[in-house]
N, CA, C and O atoms as a DFTB+ gen file, in Angstrom:
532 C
 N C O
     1  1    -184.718      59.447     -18.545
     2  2    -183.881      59.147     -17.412
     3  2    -184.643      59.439     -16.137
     4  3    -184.882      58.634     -15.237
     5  1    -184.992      60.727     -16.200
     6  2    -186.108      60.902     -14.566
     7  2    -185.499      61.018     -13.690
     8  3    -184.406      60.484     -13.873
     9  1    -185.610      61.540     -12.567
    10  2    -185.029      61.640     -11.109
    11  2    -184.885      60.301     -10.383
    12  3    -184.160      60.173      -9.396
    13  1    -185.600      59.318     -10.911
    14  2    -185.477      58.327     -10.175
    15  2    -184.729      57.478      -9.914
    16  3    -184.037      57.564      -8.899
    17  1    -184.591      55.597     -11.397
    18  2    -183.947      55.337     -10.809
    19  2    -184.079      53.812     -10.665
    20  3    -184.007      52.915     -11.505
    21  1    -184.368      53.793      -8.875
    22  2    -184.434      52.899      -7.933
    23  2    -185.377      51.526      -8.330
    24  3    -186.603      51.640      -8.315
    25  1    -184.898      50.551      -8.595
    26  2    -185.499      49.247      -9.387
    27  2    -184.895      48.734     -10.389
    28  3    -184.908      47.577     -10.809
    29  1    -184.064      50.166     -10.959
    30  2    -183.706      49.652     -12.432
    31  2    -182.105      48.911     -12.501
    32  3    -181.074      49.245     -11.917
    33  1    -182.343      47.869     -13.384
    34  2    -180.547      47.028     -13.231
    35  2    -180.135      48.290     -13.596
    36  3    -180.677      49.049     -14.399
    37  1    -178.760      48.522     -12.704
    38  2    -177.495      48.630     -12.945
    39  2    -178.100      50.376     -12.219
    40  3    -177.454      51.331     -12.650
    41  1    -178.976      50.632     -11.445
    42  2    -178.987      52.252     -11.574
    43  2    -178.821      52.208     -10.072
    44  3    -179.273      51.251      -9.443
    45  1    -178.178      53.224      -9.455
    46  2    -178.141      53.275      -7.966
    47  2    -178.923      54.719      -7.406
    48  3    -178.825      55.680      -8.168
    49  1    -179.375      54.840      -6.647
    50  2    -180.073      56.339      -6.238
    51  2    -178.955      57.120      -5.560
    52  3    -178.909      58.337      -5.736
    53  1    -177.799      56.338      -4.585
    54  2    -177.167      57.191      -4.683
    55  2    -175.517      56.490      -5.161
    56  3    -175.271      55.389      -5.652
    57  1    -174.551      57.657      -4.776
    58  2    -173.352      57.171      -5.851
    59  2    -172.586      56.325      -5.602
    60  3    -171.551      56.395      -6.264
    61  1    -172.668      55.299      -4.712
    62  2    -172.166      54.305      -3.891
    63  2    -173.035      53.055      -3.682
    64  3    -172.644      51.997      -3.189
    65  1    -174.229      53.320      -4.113
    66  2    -175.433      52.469      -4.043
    67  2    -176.859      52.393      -4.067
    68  3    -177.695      52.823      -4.861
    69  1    -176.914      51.922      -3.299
    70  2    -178.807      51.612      -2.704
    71  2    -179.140      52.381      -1.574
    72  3    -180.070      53.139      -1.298
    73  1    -177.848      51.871      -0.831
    74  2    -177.611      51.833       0.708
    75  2    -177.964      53.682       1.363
    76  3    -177.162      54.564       1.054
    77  1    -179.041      53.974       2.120
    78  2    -179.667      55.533       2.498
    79  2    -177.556      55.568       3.108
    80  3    -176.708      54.846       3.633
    81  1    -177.773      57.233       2.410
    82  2    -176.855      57.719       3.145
    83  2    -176.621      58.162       4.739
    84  3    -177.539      58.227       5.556
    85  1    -175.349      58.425       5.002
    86  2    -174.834      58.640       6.643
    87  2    -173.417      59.245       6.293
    88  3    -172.556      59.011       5.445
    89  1    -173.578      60.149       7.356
    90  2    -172.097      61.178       7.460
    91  2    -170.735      60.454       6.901
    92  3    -169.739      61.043       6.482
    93  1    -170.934      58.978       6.998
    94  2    -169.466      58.325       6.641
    95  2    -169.285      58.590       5.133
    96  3    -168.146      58.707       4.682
    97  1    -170.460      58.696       4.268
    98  2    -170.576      58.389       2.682
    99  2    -170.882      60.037       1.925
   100  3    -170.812      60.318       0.729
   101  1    -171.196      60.853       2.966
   102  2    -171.732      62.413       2.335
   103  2    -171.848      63.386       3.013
   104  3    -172.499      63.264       4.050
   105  1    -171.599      63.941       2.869
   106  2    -171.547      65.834       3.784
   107  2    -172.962      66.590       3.637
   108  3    -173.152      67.191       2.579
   109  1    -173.788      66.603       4.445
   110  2    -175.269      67.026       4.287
   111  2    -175.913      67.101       5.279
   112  3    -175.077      67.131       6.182
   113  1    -176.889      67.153       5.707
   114  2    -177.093      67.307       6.768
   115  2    -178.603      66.401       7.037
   116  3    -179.771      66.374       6.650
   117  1    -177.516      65.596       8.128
   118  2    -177.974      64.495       8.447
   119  2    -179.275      64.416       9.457
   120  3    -179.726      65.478       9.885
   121  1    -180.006      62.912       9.921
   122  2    -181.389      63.555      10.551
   123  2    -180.990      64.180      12.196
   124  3    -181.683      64.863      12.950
   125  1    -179.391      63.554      12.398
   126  2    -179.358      64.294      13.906
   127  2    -178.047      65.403      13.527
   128  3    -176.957      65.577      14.072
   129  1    -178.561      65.908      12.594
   130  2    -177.751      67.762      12.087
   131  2    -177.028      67.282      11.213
   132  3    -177.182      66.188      10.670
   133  1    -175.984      68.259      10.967
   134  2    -175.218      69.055       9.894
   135  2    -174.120      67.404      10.398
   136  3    -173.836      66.951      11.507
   137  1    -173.730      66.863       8.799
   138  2    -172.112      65.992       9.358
   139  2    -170.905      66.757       9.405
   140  3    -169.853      66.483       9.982
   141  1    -171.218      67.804       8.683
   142  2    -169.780      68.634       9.134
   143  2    -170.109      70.468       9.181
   144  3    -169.153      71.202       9.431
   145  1    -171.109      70.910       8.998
   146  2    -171.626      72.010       8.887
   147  2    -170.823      73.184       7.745
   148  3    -171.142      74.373       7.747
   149  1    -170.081      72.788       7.093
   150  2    -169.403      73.800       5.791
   151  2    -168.807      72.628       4.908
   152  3    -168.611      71.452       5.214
   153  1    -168.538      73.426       3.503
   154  2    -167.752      71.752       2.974
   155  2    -166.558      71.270       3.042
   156  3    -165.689      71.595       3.851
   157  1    -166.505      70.686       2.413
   158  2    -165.339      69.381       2.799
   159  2    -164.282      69.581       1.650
   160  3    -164.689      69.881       0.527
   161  1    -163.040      69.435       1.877
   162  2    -162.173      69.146       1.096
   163  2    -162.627      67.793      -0.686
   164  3    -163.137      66.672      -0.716
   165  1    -162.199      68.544      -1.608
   166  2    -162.557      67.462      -2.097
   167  2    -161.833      65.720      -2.281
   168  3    -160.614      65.717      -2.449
   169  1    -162.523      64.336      -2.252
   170  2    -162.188      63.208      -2.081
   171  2    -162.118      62.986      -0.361
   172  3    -161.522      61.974       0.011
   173  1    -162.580      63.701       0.474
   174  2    -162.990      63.347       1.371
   175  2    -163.471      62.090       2.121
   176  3    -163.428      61.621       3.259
   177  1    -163.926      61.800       0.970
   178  2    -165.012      60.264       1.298
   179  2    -163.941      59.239       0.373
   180  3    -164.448      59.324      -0.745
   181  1    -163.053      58.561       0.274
   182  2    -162.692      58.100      -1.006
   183  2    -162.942      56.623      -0.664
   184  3    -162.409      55.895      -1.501
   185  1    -163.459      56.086       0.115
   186  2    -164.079      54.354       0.660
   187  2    -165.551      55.001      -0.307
   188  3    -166.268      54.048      -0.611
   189  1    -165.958      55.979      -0.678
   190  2    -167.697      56.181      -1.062
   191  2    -167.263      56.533      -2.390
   192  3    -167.988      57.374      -2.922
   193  1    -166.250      56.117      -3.104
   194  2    -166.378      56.514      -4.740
   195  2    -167.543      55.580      -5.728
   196  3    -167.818      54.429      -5.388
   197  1    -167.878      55.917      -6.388
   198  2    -169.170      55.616      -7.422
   199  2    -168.204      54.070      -8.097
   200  3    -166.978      53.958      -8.117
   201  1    -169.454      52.822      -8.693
   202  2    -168.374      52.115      -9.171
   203  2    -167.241      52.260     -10.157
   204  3    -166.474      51.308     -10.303
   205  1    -167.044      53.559     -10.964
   206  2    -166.640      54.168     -12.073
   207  2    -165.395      54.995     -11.540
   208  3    -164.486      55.340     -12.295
   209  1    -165.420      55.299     -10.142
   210  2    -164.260      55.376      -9.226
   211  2    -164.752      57.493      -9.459
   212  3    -163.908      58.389      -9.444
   213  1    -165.779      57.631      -9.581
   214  2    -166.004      59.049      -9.322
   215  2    -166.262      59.033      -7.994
   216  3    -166.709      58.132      -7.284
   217  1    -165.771      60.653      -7.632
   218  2    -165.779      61.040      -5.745
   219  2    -166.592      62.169      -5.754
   220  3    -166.877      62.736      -6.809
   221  1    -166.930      62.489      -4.824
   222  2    -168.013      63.545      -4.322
   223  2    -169.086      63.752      -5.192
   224  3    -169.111      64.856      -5.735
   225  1    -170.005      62.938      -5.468
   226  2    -171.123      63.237      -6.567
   227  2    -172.333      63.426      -5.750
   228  3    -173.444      63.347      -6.272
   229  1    -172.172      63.678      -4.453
   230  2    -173.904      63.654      -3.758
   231  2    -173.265      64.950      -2.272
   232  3    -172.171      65.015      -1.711
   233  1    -174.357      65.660      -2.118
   234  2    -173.145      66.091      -0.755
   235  2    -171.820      67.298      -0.982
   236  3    -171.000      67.271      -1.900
   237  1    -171.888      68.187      -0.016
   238  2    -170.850      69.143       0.043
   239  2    -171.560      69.644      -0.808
   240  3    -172.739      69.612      -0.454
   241  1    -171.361      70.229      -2.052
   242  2    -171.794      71.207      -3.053
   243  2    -172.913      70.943      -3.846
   244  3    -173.155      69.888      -4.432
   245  1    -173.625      72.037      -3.827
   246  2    -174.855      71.465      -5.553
   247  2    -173.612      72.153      -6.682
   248  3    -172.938      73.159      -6.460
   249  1    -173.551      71.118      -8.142
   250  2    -172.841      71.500      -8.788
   251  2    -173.313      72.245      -9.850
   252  3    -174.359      71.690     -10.185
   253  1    -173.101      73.263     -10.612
   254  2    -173.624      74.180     -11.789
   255  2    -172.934      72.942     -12.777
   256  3    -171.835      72.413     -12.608
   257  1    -173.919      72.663     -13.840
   258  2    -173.816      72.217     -15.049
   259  2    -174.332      73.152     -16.227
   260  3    -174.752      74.297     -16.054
   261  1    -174.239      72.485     -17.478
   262  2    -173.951      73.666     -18.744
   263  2    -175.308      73.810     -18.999
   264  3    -175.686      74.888     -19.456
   265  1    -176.505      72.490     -18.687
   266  2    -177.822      72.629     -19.335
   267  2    -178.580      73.964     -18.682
   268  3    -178.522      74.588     -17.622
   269  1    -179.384      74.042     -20.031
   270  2    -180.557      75.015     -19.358
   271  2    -181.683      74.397     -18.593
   272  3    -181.850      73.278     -19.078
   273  1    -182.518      74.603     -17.638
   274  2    -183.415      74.257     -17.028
   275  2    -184.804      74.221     -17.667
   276  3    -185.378      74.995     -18.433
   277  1    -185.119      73.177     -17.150
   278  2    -187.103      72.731     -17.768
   279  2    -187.540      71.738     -16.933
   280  3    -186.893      70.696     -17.037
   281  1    -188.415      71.733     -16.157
   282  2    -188.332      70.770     -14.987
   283  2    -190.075      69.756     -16.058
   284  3    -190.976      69.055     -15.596
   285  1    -189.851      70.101     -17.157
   286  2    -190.526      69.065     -18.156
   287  2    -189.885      68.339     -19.298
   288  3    -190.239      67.522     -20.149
   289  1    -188.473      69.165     -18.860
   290  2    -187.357      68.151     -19.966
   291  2    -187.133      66.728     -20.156
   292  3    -186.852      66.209     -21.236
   293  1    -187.292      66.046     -18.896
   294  2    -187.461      64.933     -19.307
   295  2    -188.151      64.185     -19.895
   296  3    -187.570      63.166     -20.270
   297  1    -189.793      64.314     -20.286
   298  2    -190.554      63.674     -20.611
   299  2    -190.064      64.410     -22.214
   300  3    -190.522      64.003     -23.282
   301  1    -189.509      65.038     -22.149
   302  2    -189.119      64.928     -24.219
   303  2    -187.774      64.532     -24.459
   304  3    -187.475      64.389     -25.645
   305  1    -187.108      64.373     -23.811
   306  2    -185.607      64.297     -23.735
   307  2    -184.934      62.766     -24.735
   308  3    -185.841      62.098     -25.231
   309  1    -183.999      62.432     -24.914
   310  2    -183.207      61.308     -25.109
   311  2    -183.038      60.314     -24.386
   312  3    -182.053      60.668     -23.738
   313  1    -183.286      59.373     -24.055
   314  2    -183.421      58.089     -23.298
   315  2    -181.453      58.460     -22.641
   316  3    -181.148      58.357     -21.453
   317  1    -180.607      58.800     -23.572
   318  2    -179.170      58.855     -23.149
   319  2    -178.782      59.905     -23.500
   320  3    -178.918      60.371     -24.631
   321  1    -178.039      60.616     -22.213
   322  2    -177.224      61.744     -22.783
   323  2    -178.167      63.167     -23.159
   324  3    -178.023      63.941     -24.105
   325  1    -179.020      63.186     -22.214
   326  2    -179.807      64.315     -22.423
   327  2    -178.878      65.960     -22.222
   328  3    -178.258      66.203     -21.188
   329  1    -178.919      66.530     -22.908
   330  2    -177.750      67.880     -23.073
   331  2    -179.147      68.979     -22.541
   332  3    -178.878      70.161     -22.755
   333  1    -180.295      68.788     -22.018
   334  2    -181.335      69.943     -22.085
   335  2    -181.481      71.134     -22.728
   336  3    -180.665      71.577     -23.536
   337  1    -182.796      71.828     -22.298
   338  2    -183.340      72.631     -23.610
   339  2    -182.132      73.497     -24.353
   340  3    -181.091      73.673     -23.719
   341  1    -182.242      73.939     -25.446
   342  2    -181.668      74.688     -26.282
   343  2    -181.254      76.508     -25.742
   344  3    -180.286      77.236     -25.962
   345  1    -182.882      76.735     -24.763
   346  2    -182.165      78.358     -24.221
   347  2    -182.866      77.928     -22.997
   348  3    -183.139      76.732     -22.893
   349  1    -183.241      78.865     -21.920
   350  2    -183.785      79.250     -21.290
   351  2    -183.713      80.161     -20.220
   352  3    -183.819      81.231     -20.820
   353  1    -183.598      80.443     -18.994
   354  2    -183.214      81.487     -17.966
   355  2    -182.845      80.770     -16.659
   356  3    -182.515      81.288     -15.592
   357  1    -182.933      79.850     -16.875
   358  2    -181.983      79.282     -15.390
   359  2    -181.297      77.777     -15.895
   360  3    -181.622      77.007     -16.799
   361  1    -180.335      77.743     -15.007
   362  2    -179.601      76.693     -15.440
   363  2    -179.686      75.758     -14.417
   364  3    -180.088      76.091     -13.303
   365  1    -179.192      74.094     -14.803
   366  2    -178.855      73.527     -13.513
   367  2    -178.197      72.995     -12.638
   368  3    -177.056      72.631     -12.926
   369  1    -178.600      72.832     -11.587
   370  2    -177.329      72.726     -10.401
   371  2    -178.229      71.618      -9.661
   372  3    -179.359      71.602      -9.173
   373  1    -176.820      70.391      -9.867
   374  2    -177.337      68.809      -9.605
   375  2    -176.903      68.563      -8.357
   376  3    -176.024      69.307      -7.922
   377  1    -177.386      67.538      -7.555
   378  2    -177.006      66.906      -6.406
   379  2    -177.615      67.549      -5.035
   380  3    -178.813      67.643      -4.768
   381  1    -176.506      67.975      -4.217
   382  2    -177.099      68.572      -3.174
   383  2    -175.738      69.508      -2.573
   384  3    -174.591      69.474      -3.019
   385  1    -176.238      70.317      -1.459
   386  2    -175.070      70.804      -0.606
   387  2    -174.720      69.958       0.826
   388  3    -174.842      68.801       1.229
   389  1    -174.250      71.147       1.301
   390  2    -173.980      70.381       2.715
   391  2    -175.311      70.466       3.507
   392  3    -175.672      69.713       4.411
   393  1    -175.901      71.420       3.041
   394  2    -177.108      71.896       3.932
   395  2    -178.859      70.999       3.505
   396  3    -179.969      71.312       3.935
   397  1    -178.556      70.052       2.703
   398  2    -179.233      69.314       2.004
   399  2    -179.740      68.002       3.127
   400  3    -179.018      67.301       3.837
   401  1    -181.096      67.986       2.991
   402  2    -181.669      66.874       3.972
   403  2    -181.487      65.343       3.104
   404  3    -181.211      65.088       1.932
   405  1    -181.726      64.669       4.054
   406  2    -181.235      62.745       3.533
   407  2    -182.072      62.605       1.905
   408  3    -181.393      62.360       0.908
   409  1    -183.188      62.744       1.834
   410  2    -183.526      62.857       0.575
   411  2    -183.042      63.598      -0.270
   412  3    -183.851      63.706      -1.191
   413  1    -181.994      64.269      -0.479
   414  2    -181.728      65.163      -1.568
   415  2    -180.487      65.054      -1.786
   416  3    -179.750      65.868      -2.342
   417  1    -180.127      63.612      -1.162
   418  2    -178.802      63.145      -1.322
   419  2    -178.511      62.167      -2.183
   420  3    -178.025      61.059      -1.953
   421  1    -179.017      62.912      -3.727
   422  2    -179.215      61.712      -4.836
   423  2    -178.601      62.192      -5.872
   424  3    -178.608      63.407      -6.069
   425  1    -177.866      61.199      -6.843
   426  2    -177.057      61.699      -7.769
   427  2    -178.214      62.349      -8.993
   428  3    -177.634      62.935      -9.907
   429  1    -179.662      62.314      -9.101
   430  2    -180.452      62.735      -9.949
   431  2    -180.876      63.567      -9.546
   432  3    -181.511      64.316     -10.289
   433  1    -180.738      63.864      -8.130
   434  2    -181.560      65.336      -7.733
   435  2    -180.920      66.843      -8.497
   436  3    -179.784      67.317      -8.518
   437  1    -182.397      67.365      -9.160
   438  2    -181.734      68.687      -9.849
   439  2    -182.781      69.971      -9.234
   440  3    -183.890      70.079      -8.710
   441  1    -182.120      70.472      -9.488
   442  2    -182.547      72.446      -9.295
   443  2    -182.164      73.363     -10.549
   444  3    -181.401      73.182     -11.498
   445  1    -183.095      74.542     -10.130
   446  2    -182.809      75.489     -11.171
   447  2    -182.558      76.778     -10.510
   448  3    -183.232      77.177      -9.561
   449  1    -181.579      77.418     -11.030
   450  2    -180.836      78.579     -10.245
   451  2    -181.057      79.911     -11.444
   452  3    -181.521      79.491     -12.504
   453  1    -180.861      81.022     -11.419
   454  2    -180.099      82.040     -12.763
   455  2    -178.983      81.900     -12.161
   456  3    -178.525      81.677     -11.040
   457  1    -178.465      82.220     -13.909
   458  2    -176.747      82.231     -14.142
   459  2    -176.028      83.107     -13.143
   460  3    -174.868      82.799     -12.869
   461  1    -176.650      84.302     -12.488
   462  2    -176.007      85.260     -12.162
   463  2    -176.178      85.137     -10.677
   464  3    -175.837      86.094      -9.983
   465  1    -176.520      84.386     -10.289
   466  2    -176.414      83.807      -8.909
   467  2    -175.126      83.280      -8.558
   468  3    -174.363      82.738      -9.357
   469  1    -174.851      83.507      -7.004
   470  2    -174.117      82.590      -6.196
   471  2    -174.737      82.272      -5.623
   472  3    -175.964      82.275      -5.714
   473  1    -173.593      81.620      -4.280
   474  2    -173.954      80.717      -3.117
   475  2    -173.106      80.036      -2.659
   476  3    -172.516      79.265      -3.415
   477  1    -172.758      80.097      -1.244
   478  2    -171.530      79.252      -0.806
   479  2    -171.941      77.822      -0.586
   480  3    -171.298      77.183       0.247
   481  1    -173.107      77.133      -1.338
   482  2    -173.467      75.687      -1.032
   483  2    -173.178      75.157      -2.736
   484  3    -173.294      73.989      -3.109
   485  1    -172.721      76.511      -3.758
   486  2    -173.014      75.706      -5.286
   487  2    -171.418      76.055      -5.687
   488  3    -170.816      77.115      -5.513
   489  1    -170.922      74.755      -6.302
   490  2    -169.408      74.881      -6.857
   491  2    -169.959      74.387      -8.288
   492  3    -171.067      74.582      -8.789
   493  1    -168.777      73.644      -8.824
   494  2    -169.315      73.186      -9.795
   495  2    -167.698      71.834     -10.204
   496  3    -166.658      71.838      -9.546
   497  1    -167.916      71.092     -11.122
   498  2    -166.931      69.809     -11.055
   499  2    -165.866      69.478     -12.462
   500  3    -166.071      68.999     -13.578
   501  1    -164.626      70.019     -11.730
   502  2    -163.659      69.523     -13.021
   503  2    -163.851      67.923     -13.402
   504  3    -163.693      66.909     -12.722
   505  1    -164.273      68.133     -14.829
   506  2    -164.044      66.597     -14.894
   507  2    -162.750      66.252     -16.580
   508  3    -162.412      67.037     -17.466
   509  1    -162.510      65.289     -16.436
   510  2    -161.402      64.987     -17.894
   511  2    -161.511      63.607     -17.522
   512  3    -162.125      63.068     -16.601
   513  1    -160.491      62.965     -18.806
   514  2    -160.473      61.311     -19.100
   515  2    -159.153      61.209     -17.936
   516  3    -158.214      61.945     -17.634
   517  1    -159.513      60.256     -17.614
   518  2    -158.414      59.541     -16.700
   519  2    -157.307      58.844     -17.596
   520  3    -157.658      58.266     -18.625
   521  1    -155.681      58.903     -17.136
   522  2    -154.999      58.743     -17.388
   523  2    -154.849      57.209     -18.436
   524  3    -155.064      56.086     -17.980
   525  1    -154.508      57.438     -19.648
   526  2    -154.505      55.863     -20.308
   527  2    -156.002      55.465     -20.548
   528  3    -156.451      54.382     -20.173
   529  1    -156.689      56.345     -21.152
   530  2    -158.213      56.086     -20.826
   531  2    -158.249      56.366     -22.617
   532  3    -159.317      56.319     -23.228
């Protein structure tokens, strides 16, 4: 899968598109400052949902996910559905915050944190099947 991306049918760099982000589409901090300087309520943006009708996937928070971190995982990984390594000591936290420059406003951008960390820029994302799904 890779951080990347950009070329491939059907893949967008960010969660709304092609199109470089701007304060209307993401909470981050933009090249003339901060679009809102703390985060945002969530669905904030709801004209910028993903075509799959997901909201806030870039922007406002980096989110904690379950994988462990290997910033060489991909080159061994599963073409789909990569779950990452089996152990390790930091986990990861995808996307970006508010405090995140225009490049790091990508639904593939990842980091590696320890578990026992905070931070008022990292939440993390209820997700379930949508109704009749």
């Amino acid at each position: 899968m890779g951080e990347g991306g950009e070329g491939r049918s059907g893949w967008r760099v960010y969660p709304c598109g092609n199109q470089a982000q701007d304060c209307s589409r993401a909470n981050f901090w933009h090249d003339t400052g901060q679009c809102v300087g703390d985060t945002t309520a969530a669905g904030s943006y709801p004209s910028r949902a993903s075509p799959n009708g997901l909201l806030d996937m870039a922007g406002n928070v980096w989110e904690w996910v379950s994988d462990w971190y290997s910033g060489t995982y991909y080159g061994v990984s599963p073409s789909s559905s990569p779950t990452g390594p089996a152990s390790g000591t930091s986990k990861v936290l995808r996307s970006c915050g508010w405090s995140s420059r225009p490049d790091g406003v990508r639904l593939a951008r990842r980091y590696d944190s320890e578990p026992g960390g905070n931070s008022y820029l990292v939440g993390f994302r209820c997700a379930g099947t949508a109704p009749g799904q």
